[in-house]
Each structure stands twice: as C-alpha cells, then as structure tokens.
Backbone as a ProteinNet text record, in pm:
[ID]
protein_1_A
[PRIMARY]
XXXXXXXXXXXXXXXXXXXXXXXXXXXXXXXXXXXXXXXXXXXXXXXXXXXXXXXXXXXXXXXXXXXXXXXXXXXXXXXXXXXXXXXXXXXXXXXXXXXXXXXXXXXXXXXXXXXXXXXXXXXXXXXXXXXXXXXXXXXXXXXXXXXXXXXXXXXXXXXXXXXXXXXXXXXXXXXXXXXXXXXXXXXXXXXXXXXXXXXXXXXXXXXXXXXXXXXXXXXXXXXXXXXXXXXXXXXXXXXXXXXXXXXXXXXXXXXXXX
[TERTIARY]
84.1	0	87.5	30.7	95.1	41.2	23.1	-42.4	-24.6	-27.5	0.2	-104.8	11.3	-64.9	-58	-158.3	-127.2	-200.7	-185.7	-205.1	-378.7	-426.6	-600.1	-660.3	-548.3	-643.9	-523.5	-649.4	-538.2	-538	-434.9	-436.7	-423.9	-510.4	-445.9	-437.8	-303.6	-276.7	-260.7	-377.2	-347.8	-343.4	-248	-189.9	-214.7	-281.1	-312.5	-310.1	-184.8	-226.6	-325.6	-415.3	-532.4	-634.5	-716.2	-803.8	-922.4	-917.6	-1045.6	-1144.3	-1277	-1390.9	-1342.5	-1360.8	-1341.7	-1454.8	-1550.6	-1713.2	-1625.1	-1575.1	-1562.4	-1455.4	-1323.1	-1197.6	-1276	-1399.8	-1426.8	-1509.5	-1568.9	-1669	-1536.9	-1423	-1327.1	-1271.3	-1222	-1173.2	-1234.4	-1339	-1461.3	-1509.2	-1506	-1534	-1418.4	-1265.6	-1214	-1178.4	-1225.2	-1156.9	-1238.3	-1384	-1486.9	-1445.7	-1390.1	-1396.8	-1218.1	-1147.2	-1045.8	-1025.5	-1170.8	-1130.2	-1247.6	-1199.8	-1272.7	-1404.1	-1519.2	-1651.3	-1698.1	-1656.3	-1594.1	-1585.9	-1646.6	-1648.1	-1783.1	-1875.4	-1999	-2030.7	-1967.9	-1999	-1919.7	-1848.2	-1703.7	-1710.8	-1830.2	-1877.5	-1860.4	-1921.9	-1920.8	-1814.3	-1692.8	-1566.2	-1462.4	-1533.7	-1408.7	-1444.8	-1352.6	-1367.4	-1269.3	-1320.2	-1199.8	-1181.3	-1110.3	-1025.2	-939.2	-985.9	-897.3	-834.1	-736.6	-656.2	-663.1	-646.6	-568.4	-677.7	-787	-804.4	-786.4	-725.9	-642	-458.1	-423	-242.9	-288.3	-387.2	-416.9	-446.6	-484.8	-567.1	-430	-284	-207.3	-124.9	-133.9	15.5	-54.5	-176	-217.3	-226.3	-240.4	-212.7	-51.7	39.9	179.9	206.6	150.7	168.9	114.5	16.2	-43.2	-165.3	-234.5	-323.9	-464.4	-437.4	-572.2	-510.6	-457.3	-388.3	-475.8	-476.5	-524.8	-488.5	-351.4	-270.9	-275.3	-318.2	-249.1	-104.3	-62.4	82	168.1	131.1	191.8	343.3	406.1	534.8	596.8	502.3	562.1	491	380.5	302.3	379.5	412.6	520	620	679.7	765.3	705.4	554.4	516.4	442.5	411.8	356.5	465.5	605.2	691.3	780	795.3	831.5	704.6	617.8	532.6	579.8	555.1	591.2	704.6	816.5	965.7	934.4	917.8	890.5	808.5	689.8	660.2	726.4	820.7	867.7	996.2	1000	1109.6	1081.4	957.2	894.1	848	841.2	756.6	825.8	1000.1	1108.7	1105.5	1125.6	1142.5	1007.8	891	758.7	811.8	798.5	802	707.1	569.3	502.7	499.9	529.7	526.4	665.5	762	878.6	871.9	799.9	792	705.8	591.5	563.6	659.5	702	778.6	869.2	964.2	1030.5	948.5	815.5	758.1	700.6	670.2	635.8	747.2	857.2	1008.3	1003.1	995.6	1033.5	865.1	776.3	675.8	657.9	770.4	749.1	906.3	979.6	1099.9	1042.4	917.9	840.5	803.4	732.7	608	676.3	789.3	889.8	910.8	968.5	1034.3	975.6	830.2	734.5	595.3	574	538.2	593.3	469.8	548.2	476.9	413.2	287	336	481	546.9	663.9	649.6	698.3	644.7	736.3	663.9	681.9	613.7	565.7	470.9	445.3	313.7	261.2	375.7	274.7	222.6	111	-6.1	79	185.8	304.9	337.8	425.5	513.4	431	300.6	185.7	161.2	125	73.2	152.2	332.1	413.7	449.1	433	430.6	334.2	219.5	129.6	163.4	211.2	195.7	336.9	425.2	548.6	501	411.1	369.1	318.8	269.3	214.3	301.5	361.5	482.7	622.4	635	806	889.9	969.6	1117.1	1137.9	1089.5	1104.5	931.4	853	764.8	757.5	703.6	735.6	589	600.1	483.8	506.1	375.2	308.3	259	308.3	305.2	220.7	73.2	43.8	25	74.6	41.9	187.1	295.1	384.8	363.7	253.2	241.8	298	332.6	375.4	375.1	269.6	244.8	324.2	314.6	386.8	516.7	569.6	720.9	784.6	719.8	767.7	737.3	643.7	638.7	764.6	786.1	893.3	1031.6	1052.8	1167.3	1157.5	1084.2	1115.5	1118.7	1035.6	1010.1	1179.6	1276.1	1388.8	1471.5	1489.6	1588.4	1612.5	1506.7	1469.8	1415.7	1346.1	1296.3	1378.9	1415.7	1522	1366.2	1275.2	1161.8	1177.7	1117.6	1129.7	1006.8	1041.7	881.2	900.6	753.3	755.2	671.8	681.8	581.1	494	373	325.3	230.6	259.3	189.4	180.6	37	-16.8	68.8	170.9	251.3	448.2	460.6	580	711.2	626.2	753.5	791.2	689.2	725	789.9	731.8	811.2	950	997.5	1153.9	1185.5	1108.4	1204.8	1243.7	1132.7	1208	1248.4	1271.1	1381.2	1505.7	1519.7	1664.2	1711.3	1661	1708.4	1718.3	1624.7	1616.5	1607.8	1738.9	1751.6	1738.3	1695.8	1675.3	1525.5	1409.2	1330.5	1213.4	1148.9	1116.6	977.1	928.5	797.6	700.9	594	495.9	402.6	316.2	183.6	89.6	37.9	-66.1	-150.1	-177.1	-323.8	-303.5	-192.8	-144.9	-266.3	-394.5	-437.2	-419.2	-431	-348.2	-257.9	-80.5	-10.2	-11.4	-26.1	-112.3	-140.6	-258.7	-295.2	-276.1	-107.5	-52.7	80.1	56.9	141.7	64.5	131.5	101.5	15.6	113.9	93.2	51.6	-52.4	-89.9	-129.3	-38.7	-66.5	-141.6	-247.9	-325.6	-273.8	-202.9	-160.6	-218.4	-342.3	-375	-442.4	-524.7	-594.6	-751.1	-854.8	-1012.7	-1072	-1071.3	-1172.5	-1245.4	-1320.8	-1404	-1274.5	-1177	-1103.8	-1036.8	-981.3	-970.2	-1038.2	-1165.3	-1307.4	-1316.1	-1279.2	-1337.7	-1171	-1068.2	-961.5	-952.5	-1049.9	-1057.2	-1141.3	-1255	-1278	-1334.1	-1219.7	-1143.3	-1053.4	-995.3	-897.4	-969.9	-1078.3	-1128.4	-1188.2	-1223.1	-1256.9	-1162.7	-1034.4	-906.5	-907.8	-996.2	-987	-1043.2	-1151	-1206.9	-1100.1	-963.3	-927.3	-795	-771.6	-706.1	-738.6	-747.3	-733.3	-643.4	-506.4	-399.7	-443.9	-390.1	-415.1	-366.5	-440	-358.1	-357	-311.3	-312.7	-306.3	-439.2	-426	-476.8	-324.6	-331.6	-368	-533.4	-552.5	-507	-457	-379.7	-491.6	-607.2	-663.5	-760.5	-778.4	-884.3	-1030.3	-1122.9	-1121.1	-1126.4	-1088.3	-1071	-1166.6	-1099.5	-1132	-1132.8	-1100.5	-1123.2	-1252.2	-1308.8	-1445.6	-1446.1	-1392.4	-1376.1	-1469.3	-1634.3	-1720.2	-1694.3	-1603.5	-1623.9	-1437.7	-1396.1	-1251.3	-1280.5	-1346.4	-1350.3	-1250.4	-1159.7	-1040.8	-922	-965	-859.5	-832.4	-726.2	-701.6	-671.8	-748.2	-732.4	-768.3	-616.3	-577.2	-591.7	-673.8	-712.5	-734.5	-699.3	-666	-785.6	-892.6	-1000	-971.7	-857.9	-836.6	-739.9
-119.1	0	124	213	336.1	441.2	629	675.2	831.2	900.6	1002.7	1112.5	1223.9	1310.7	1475	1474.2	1614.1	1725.8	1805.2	1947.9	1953.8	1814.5	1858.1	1733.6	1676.4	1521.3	1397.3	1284.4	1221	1061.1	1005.8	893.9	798.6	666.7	544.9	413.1	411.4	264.4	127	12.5	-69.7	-164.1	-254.4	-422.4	-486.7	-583.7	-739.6	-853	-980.6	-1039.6	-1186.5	-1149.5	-1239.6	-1219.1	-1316.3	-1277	-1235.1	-1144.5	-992.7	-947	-985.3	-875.5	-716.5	-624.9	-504.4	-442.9	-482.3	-444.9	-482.6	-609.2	-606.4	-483.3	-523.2	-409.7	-235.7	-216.3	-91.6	-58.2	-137.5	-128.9	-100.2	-189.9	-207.1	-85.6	4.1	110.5	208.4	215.4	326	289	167.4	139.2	230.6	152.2	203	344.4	411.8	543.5	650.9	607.6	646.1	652.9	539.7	527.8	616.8	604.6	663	859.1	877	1041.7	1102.8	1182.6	1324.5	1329.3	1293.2	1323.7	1279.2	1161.7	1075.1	1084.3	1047.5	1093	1072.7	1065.9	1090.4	1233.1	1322.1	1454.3	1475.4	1347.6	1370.6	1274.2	1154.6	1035.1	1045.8	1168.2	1187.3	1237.2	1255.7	1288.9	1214.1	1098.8	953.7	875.2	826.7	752.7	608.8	509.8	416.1	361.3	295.7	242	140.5	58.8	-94.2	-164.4	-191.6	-311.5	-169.4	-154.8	-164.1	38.8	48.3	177.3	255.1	187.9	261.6	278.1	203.5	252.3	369.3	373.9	471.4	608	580	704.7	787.7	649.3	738.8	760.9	685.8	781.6	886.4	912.1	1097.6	1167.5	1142.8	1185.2	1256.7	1162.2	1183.4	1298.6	1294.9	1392.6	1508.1	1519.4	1631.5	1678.5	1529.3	1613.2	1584.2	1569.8	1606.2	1703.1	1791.6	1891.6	1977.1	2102.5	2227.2	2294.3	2292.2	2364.6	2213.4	2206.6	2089.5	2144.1	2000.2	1971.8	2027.7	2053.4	2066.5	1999.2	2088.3	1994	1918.7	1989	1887.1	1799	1751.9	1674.2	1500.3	1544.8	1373.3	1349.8	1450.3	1420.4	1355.7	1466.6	1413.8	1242.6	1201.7	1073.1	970.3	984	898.5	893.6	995.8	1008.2	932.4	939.8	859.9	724.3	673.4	519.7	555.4	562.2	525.6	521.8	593.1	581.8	421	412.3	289.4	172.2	203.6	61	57	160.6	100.2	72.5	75.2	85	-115.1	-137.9	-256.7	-363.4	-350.5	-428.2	-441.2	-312.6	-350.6	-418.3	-354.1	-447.8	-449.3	-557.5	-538.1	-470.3	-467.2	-386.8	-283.1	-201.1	-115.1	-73	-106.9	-114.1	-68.7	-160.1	-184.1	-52.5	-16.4	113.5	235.4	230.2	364.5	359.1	265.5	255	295.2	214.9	289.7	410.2	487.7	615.7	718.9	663	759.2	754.7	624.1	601.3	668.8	683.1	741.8	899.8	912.2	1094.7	1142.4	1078.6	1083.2	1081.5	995.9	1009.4	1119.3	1125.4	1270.1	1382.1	1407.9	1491.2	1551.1	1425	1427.7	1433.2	1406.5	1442.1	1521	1574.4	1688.3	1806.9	1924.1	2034.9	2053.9	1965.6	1986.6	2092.8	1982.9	2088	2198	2270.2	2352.9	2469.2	2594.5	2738	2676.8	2801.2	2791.1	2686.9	2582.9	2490.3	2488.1	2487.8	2489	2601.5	2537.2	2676.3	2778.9	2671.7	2773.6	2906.1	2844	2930.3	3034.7	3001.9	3072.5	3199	3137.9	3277.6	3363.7	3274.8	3374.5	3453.8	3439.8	3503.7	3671.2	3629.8	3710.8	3822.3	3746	3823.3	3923.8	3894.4	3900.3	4084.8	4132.5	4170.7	4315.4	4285.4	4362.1	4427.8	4397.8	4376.4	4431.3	4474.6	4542.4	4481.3	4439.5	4386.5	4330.4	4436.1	4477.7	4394.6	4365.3	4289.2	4208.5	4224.9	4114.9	4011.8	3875.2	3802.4	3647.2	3639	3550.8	3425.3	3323.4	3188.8	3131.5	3094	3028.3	2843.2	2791.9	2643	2589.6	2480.6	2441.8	2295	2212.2	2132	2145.4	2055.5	2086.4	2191.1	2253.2	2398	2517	2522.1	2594.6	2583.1	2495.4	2436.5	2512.5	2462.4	2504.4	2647.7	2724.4	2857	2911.3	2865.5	2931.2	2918.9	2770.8	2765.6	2865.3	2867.2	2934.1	3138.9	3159.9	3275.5	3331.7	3214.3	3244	3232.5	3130.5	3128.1	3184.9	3204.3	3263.3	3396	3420.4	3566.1	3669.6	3645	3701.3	3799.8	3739	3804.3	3781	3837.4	3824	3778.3	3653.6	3528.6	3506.9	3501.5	3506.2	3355.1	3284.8	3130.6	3153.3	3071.1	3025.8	2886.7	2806.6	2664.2	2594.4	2516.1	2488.2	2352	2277.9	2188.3	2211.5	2199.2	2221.9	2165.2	2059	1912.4	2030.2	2050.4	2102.1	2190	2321	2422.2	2422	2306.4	2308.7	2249.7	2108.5	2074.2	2231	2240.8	2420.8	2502.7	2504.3	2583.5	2523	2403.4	2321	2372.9	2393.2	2435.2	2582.8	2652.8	2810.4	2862.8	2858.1	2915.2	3061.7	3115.1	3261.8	3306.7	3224.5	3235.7	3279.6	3376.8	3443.5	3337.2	3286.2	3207.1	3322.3	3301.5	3335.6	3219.7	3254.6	3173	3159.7	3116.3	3031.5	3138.5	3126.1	3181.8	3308.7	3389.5	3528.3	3585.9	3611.5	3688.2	3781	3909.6	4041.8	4051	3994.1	3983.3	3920.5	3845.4	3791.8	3902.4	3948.9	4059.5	4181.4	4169.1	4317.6	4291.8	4206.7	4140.5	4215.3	4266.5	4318.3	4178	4098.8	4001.9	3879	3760.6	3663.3	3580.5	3473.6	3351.4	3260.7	3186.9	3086.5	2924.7	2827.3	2731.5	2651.6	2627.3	2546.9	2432.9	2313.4	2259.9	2327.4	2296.4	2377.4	2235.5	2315.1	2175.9	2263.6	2194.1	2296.4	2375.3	2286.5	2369.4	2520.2	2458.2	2594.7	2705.5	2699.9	2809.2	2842.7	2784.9	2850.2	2955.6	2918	2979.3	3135.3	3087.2	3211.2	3294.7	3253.1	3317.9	3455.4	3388.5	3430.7	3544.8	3532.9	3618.7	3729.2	3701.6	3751.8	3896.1	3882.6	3967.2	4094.5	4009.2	4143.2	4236.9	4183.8	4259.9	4409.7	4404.2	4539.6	4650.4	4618.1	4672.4	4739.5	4874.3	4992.7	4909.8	4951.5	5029.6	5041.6	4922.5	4968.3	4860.1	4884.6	4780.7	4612.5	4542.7	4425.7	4284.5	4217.7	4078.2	3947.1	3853.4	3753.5	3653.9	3565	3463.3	3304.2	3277.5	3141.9	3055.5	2933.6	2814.4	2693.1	2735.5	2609.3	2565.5	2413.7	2406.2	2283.6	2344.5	2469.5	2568.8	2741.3	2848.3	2813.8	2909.3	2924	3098.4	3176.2	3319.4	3349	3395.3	3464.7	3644.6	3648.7	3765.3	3908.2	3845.2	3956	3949.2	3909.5	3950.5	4019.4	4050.8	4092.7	4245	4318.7	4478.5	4545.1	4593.8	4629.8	4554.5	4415.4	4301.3	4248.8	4267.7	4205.4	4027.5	3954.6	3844.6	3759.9	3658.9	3562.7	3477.4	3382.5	3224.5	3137.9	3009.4	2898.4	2948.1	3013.4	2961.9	3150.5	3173.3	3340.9	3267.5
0	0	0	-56.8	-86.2	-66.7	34.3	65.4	-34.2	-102.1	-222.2	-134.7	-108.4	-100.2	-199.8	-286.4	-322.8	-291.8	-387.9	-301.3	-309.6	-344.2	-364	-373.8	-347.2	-350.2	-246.6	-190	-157.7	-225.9	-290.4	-365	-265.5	-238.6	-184.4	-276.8	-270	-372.2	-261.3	-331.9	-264.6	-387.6	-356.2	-359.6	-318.5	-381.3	-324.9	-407.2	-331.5	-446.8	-393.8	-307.5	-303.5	-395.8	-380.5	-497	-428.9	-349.5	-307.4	-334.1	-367.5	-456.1	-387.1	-524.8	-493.3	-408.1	-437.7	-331	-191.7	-164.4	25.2	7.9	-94.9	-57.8	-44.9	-123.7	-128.4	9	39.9	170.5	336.4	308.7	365.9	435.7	316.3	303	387.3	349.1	401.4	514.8	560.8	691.8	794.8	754.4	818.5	811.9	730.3	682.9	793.7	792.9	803.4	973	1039.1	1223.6	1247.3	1141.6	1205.1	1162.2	1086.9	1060.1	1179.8	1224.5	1293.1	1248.8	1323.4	1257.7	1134.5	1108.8	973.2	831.2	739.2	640.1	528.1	618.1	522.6	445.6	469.5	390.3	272.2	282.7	198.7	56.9	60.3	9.8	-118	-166.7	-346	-430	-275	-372.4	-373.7	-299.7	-340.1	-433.3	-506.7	-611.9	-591.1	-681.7	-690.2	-876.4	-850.9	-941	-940.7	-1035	-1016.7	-1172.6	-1137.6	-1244.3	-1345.6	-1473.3	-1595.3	-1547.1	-1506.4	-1457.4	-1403.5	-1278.1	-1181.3	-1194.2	-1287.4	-1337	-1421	-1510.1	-1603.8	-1488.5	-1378.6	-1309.6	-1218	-1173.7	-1151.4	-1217.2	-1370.2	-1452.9	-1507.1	-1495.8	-1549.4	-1430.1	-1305.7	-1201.4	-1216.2	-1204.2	-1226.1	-1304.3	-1470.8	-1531.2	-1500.9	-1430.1	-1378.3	-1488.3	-1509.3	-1598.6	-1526.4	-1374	-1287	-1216.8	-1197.7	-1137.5	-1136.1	-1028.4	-1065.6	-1133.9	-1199.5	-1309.4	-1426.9	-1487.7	-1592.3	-1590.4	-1613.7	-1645	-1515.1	-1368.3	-1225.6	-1215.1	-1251.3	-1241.8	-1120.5	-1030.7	-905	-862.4	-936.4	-867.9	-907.9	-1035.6	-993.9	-907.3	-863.5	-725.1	-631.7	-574.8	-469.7	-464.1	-616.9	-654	-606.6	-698.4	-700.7	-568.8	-483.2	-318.9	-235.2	-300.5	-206.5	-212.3	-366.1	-362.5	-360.8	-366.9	-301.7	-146.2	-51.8	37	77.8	58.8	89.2	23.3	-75.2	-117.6	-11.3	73.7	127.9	268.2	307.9	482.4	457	286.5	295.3	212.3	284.6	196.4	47.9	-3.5	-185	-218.6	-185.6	-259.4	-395.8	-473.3	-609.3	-714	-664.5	-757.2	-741.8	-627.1	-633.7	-711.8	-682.3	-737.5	-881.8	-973.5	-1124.3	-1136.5	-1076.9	-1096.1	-1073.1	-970.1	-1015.1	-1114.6	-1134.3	-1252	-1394.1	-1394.8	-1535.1	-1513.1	-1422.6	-1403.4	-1438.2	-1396.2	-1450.1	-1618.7	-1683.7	-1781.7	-1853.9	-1811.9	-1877.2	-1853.5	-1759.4	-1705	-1883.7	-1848.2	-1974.5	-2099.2	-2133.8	-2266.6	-2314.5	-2184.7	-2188.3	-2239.9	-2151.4	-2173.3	-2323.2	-2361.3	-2512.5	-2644.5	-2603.1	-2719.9	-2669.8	-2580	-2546.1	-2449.7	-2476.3	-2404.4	-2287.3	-2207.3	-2104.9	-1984.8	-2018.2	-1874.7	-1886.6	-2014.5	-2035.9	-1992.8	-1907.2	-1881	-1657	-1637.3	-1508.9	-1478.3	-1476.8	-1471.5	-1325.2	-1243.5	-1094.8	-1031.1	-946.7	-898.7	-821.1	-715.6	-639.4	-747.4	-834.1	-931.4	-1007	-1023	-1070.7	-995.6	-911.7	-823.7	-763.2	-723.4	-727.3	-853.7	-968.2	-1061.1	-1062.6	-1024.6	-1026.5	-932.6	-797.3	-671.7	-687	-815.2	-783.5	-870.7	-944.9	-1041.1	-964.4	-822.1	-726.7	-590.8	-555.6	-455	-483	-392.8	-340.4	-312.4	-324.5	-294.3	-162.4	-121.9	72.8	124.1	34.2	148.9	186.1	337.1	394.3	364.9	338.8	277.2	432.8	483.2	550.3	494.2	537.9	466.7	591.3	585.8	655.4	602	689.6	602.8	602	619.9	603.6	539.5	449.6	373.9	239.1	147.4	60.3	-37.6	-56.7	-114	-27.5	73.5	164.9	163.1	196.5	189.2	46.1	-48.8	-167.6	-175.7	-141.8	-141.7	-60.4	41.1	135.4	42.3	-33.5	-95	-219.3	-294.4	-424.9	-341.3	-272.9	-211.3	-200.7	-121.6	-61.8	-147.6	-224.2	-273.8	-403.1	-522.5	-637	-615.5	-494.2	-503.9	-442.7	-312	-233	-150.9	-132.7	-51.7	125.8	169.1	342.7	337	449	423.2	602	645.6	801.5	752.5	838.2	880	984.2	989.1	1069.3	1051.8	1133.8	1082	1242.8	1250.6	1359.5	1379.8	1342	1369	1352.3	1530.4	1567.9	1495.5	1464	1389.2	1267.8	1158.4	1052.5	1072.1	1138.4	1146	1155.3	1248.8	1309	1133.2	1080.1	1010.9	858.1	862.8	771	802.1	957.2	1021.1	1026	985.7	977.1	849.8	723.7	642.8	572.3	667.5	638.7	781.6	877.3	1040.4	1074.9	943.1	979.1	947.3	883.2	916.8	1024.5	1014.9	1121.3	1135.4	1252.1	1294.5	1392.2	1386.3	1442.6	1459.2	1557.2	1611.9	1548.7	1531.1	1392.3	1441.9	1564.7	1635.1	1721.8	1656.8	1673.2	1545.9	1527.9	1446.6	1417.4	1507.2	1506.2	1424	1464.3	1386.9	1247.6	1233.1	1117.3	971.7	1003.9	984.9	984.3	1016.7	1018.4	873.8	809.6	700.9	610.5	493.5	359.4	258.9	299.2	171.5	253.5	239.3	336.2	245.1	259.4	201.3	200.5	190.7	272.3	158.8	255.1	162.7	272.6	308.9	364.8	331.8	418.4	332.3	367.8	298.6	274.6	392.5	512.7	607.1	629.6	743	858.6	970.6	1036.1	1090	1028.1	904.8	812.9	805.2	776.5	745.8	868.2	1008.2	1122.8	1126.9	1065.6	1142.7	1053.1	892.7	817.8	914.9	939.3	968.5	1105.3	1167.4	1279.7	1219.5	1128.7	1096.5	1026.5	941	905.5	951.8	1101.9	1161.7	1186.3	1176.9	1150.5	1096.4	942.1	848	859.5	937.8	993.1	1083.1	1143.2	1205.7	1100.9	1104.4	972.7	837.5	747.6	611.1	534.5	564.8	469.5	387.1	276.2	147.9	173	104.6	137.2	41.8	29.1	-58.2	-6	-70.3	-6.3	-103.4	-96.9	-173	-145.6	-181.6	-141.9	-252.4	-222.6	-283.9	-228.5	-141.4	-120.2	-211.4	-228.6	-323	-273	-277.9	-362.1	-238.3	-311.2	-243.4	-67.6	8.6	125.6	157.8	86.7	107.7	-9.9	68.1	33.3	-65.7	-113.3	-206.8	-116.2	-96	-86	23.7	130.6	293.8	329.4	204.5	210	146.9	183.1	119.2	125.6	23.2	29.4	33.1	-5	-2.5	-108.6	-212	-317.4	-319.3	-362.6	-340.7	-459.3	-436.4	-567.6	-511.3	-623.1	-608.8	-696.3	-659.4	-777.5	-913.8	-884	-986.4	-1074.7	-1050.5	-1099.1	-1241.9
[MASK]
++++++++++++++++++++++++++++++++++++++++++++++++++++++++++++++++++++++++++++++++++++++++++++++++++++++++++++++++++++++++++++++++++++++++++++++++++++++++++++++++++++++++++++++++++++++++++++++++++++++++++++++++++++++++++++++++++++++++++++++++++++++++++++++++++

C-alpha cells in the first residue's frame, strides 16, 4: 500500500495479491476510513472515487503527469507521486510492484517529456501565483506563509531562494516548522493563532488545506480585516478556495480559480 498526497487530492494505492472482490476491498476502506477520521467521512462520500486493475495505473500515470492537477501539467506533482511510492517501497522491503511502478512512471514521465510540451513554462499553482503576486509587490515585502504542507514548503523555498523576498511562517505543527527551520535558520515564525499579527502582514498567504477547521480559522482572521485600512493581498492556494472575495472589502485576493 501506498499513501500520495497532493495538493487537492489524496491517492491510496493498494496491492493485493489475493483474490479480493473489490465491493468487500471498497466497503473495507470506508469502513475504516470512516472510524479513524474526525466526525468521519460521510460529507465527503461523493468525492471519493476508486479504481482498479488496468483503470487505476491509467488514473495514476495521469495523475503523475499532472493532468488532474489544478494547473495541468503541475510539475511537481510527480515528485510528490513517485516520493510517495519510493517511500513505501522502502517501509515494505522492496515491494516489487510497487517497485515496477515507479520505474515505469520515470520512464513514462521521460516520454512525456520528449514528445510533449505539457510541462513547459511555469506549470505549478506555487510558481503561478508567485508570478502574479510578484507583479504587485516590493522587494522589501514582507509576505506571511500560513500552512507548512507541501504547497507551503515550496512557497517558502522558491520565495527564498529565487525571489530574495522576506517570508515570516506560521503553521499549527511544531515538527514542521523546526524541520524548515533546519534548512532556512533565519526564518522568522509566528503563532498560527497570533491573528493580530497575522494581519498586520502586507501580503498573506493561505496554503492550507479547505476543512471545517480551516473556514473557522478564516474566519477568525477575518474579523481582523475590519481593524485599519492599509491595502492588502491575499493569496488562497486552497482548493477549492477558502477566502471569500465579498467579505474581504479592500482586499485584493488571488485564487486557484483566478
């Protein structure tokens, strides 16, 4: 088994080589999925799907290429595919199938490559919207990254190292924070649940994921928004969006569906 997480969906690959009806494996799934999530997952029912045998390799080598992406052609979304399975092929001694998949996922990402241009240009939503945001902004601003998941992470890296921007963090898990403070020690952190401060940032990132915890923490912050009048930008990356356009008056705000 293999667990894929991207920036809008989450893939689970399973292997078996018993011979399984997919009805128990699908009932299976959802049983357990259903007792081990938060308030479980009946609201969530019509946006899982499955896929099996010769449908489901097809569902993650276009995955890979990024042609379920929010950007077609996401250039990073095959990293995060093929780090997934490397990862479990090595927690579950060299599985072999999984094995043989990533090998043809490399050798089908090298195809793609060479006879199309999918992933030519800026293709990811990161690089996107820093593009945009880069269009609006001073040199000198300072930009608020809330979220340290993969969208985040990568915002902080391209932010630092390609932009030469001043990027403050804040993310409701300690582990992460330190581990991107291991590699960027001058990073300035703040408190997730410092709103005030928060809100005293020019530029505010939202790379979170779209739950109910999310929408309650928007809109908490939200209430900030009433306090001065200086201009401001806020870039949601969640999907789908989690900033509300008509409750941001005076808030310029970029989002995946812009």
């Amino acid at each position: 088994m293999s667990i894929v997480q991207k920036c809008n969906a989450i893939i689970i690959i399973i292997i078996s080589e018993q011979n399984i009806s997919s009805d128990f494996l699908k009932n299976r799934v959802l049983d357990v999925w259903d007792k081990l999530s938060i308030g479980g997952i009946i609201n969530h029912l019509n946006y899982i799907t499955f896929n099996e045998d010769e449908s489901a390799i097809k569902y993650i080598a276009e995955c890979a290429m990024g042609l379920n992406s929010v950007t077609i052609g996401d250039s990073q979304v095959f990293s995060q595919i093929n780090n997934a399975i490397q990862s479990s092929i090595k927690k579950q001694n060299n599985n072999p199938t999984l094995t043989i998949l990533s090998n043809w996922l490399k050798t089908l990402l090298e195809e793609v490559k060479e006879k199309t241009a999918i992933f030519s240009g800026n293709t990811s939503l990161e690089r996107i919207a820093i593009l945009e945001l880069n269009k609006l902004i001073e040199k000198d601003t300072q930009i608020c990254i809330l979220g340290l998941g993969m969208s985040g992470t990568l915002l902080v890296k391209i932010l630092l190292e390609e932009y030469g921007y001043k990027v403050v963090i804040a993310n409701r898990s300690k582990e992460k924070t330190s581990e991107v403070l291991t590699k960027y020690p001058k990073l300035e952190v703040i408190a997730f649940y410092d709103l005030q401060k928060i809100w005293s940032y020019e530029v505010i990132v939202f790379a979170l994921e779209n739950n109910k915890e999310t929408a309650k923490y928007f809109d908490e912050l939200k209430t900030k928004a009433i306090i001065g009048c200086s201009s401001k930008i806020v870039i949601d990356l969640s999907s789908p969006p989690i900033c509300e356009k008509q409750h941001l008056h005076g808030v310029t705000v970029i989002n995946i569906e812009d």
